[in-house]
Backbone bond lengths (Angstrom), bond angles and torsions (degrees), N, CA, C in turn:
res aa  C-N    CA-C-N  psi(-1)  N-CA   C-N-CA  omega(-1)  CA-C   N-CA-C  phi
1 X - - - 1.442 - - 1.515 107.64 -
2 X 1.576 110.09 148.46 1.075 87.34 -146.70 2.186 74.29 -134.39
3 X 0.935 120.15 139.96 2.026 109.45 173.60 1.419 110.83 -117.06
4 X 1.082 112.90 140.49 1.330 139.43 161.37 1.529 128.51 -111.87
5 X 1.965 107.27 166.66 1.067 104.01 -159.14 1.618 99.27 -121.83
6 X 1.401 138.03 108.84 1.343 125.76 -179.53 1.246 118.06 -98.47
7 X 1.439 124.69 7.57 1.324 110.41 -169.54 1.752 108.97 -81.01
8 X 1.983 87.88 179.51 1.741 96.22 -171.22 1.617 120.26 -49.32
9 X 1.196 108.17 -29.60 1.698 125.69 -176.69 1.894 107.54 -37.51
10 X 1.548 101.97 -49.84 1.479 114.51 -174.68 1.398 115.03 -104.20
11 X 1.432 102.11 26.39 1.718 117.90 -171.85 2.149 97.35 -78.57
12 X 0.925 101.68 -176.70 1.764 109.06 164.80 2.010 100.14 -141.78
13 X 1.206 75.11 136.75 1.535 89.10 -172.56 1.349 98.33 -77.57
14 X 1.815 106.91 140.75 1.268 101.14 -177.58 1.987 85.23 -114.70
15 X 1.671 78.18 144.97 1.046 117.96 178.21 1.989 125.16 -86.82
16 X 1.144 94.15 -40.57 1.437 105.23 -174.82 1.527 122.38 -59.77
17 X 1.098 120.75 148.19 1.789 118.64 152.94 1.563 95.30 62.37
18 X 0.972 97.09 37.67 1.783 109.25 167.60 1.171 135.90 53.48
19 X 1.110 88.40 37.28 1.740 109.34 -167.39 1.320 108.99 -76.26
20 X 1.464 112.19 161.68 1.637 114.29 -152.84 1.544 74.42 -158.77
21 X 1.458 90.60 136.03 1.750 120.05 177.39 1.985 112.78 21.25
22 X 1.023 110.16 41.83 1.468 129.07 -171.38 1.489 103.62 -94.58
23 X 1.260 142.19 161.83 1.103 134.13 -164.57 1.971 100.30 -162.81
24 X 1.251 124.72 153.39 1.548 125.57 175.30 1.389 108.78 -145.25
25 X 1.734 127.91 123.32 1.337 110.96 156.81 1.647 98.95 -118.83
26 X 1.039 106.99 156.44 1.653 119.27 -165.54 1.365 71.55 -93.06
27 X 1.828 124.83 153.12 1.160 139.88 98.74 1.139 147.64 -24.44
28 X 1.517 111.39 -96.90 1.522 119.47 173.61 1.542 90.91 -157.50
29 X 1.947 95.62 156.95 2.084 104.79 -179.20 1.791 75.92 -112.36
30 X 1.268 91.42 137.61 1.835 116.44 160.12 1.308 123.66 -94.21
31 X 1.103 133.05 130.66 1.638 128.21 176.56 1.672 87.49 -99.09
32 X 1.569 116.24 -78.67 1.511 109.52 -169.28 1.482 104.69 -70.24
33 X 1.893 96.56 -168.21 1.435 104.01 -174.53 1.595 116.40 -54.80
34 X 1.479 106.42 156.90 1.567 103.37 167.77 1.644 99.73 -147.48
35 X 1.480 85.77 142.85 2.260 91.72 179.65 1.713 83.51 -84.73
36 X 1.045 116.15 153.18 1.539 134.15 152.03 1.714 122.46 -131.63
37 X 0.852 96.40 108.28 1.901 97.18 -174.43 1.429 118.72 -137.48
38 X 0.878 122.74 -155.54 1.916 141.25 -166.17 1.554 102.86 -128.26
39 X 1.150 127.35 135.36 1.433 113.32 138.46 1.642 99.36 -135.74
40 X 1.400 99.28 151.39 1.414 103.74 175.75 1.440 111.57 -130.10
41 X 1.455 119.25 130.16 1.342 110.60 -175.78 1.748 105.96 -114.37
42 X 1.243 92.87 131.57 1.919 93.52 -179.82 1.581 118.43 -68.08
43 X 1.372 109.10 162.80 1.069 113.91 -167.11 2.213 97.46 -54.73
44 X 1.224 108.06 145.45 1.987 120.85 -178.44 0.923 91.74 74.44
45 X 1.510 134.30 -4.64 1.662 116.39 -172.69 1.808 127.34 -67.15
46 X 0.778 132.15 177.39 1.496 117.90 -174.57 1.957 107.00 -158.19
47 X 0.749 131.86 116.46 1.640 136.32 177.85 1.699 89.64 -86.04
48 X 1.683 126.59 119.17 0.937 132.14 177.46 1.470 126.98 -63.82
49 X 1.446 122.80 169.29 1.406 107.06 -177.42 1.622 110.93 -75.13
50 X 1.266 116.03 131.17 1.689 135.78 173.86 1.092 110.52 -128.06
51 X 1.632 107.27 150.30 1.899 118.70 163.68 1.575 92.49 -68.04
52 X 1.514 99.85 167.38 1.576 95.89 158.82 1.720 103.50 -109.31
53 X 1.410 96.11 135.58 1.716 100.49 179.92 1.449 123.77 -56.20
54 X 1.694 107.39 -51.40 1.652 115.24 160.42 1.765 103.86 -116.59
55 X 1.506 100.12 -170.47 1.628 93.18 -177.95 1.561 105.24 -75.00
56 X 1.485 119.16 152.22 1.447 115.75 178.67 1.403 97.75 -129.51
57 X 1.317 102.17 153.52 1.726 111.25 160.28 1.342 111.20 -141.51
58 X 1.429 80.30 122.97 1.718 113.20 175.30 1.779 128.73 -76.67
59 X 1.088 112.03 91.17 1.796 112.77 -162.32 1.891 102.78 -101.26
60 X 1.210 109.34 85.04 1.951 110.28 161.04 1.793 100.12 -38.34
61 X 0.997 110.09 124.70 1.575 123.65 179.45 1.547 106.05 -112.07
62 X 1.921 113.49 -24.16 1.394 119.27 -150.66 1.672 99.22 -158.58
63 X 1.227 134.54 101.40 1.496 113.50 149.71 1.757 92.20 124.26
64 X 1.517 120.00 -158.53 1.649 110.93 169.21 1.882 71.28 -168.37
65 X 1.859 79.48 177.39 1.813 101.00 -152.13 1.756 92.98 -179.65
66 X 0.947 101.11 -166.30 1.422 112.99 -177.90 1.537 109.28 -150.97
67 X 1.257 123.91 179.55 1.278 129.95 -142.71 1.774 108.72 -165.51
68 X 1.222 127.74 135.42 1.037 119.53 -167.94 1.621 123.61 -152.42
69 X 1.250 123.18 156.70 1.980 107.62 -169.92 2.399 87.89 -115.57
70 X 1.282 77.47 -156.70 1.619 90.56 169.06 1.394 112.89 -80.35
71 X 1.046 116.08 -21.79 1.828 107.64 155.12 1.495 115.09 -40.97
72 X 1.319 122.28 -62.92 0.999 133.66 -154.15 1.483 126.36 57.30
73 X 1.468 102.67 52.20 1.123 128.83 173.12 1.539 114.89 -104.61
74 X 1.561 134.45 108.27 1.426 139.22 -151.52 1.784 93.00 -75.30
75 X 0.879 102.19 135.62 1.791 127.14 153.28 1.450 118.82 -105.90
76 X 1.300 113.07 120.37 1.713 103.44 167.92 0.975 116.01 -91.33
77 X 1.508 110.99 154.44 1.769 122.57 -175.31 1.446 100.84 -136.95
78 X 1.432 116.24 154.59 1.158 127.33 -163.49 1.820 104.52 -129.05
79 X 1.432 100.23 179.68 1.329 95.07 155.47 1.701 123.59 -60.17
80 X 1.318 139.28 132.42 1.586 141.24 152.41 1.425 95.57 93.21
81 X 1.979 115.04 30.11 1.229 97.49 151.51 1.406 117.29 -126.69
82 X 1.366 126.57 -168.19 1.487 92.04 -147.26 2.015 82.60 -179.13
83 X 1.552 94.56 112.19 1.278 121.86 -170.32 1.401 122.39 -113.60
84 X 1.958 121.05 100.38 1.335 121.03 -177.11 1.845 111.01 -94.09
85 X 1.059 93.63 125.32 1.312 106.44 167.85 1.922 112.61 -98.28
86 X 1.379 98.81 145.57 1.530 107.00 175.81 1.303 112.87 -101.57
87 X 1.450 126.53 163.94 1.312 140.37 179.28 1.621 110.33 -19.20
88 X 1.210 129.93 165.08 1.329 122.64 171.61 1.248 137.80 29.72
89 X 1.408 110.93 -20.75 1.729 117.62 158.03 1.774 126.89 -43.51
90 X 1.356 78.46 99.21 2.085 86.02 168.28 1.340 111.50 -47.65
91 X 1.569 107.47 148.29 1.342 124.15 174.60 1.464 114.33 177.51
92 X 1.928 103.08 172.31 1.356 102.86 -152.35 1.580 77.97 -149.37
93 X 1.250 93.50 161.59 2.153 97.74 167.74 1.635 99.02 -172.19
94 X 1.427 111.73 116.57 1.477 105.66 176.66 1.817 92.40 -133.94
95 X 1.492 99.04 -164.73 1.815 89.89 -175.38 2.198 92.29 -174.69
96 X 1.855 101.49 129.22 1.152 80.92 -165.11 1.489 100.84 -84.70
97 X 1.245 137.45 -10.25 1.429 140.10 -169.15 1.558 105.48 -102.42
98 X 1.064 126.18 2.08 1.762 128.81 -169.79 1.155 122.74 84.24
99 X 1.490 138.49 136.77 1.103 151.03 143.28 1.664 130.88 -93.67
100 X 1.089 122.69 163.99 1.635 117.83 140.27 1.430 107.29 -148.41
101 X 1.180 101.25 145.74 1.799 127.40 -173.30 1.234 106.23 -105.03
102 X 1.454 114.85 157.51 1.469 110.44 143.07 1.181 105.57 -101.18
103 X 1.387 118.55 166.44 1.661 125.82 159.42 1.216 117.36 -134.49
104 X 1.852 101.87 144.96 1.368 108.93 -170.72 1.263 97.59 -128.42
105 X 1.584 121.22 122.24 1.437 135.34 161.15 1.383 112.68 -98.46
106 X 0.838 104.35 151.50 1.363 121.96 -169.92 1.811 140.46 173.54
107 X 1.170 126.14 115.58 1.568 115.39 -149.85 1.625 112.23 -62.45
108 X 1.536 114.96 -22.23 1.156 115.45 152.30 1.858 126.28 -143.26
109 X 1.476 98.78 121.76 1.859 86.27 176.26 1.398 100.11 -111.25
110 X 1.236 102.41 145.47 1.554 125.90 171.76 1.550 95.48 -135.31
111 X 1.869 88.66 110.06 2.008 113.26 -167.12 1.876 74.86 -89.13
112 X 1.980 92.31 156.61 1.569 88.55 170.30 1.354 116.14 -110.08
């Protein structure tokens, strides 16, 4: 497991088309397929322990939670951080106040 940081802090100011206090951080560019979705877990909620089928990355957009491997040792995550897991890697992510993520599957991401 691997964490990242998405918030505005490490954004690049965009400049173009007259933009005023606007900000951009790229994610990741896809060549093959990619799932892109939401999950939101309610406040005590818990997403059980799973392999991951392809690599995923997990981005808090809203809320904080924690995050976890086969250790089962808790990590906290916040809003604008943002956790890729690889193929077959165990893991867990629940949150006692609520979150929502996006998630990105995909057979390969290369974050920039």
């Amino acid at each position: 497991m691997k964490i990242y940081n998405f918030t505005q802090e490490l954004a690049n100011q965009i400049n173009n088309y007259q933009s005023i206090d606007a900000f951009y951080t790229k994610i990741m560019k896809t060549v093959e397929p990619t799932n892109i979705g939401f999950i939101y877990i309610e406040p005590g909620g818990v997403v059980g322990m799973h392999e991951a089928p392809v690599p995923q990355l997990f981005i808090v957009i809203q809320g904080e939670g924690w995050i976890c491997g086969e250790d089962r040792e808790k990590v906290s995550i916040k809003t604008g951080d943002g956790v890729l897991w690889q193929t077959g890697e165990a893991h867990e992510s629940g949150s006692s106040t609520g979150l929502t993520a996006i998630v990105i599957q995909s057979e390969h991401i290369n974050l920039a």
